[in-house]
TIKEVEX-654204 format. One line per 2 residues: their letters; for each residue x, y, z of C-alpha. Coordinates in nm, 3 decimals, padded with zeros to 5 digits. Layout:
BEGIN
A	X,Y,Z | ...;
END
This chain:
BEGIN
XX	12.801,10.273,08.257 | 12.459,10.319,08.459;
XX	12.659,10.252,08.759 | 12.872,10.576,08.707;
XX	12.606,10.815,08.596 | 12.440,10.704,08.973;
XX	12.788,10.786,09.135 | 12.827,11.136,08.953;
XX	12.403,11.200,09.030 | 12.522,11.112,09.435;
XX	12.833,11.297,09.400 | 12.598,11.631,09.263;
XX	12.353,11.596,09.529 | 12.649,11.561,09.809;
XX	12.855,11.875,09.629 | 12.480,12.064,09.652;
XX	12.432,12.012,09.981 | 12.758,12.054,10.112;
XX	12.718,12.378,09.958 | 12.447,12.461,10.131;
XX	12.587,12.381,10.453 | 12.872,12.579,10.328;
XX	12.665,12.907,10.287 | 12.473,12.865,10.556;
XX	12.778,12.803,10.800 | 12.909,13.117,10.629;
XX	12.595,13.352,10.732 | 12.620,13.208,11.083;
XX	12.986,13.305,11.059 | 12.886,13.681,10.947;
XX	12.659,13.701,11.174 | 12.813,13.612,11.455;
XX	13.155,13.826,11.329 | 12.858,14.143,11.336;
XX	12.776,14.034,11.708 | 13.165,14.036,11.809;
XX	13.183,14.402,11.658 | 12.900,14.517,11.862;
XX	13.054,14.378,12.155 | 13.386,14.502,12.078;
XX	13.222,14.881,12.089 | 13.001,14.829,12.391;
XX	13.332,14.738,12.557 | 13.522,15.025,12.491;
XX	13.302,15.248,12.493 | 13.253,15.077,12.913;
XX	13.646,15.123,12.907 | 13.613,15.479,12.847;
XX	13.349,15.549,13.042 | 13.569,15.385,13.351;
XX	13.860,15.580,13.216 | 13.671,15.886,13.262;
XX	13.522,15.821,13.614 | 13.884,15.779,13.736;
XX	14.039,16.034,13.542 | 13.740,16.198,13.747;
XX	13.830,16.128,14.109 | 14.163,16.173,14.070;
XX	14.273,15.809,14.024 | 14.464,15.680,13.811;
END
């Protein structure tokens, strides 16, 4: 029996840390999602700025 209260101590300290990874991979994730959106409005907010300076000089 001391042999499987060892294995379920490991297997607690794995599950812990794997949920820390877990969380921490997740906040990278978020973060990184917040960047994209960012992005995302910087870009069309170029496209419509380029929209307007041809709408502007009469190109299409």
């Amino acid at each position: 029996m001391p042999d499987d209260k060892q294995y379920v101590s490991f297997d607690r300290i794995v599950s812990q840390k794997l949920s820390e990874q877990l969380a921490d991979a997740n906040r990278q994730i978020a973060t990184l999602a917040a960047m994209c959106d960012v992005k995302d409005a910087q870009i069309a907010e170029l496209r419509e700025k380029l929209e307007d300076k041809d709408d502007g000089n009469g190109n299409a």
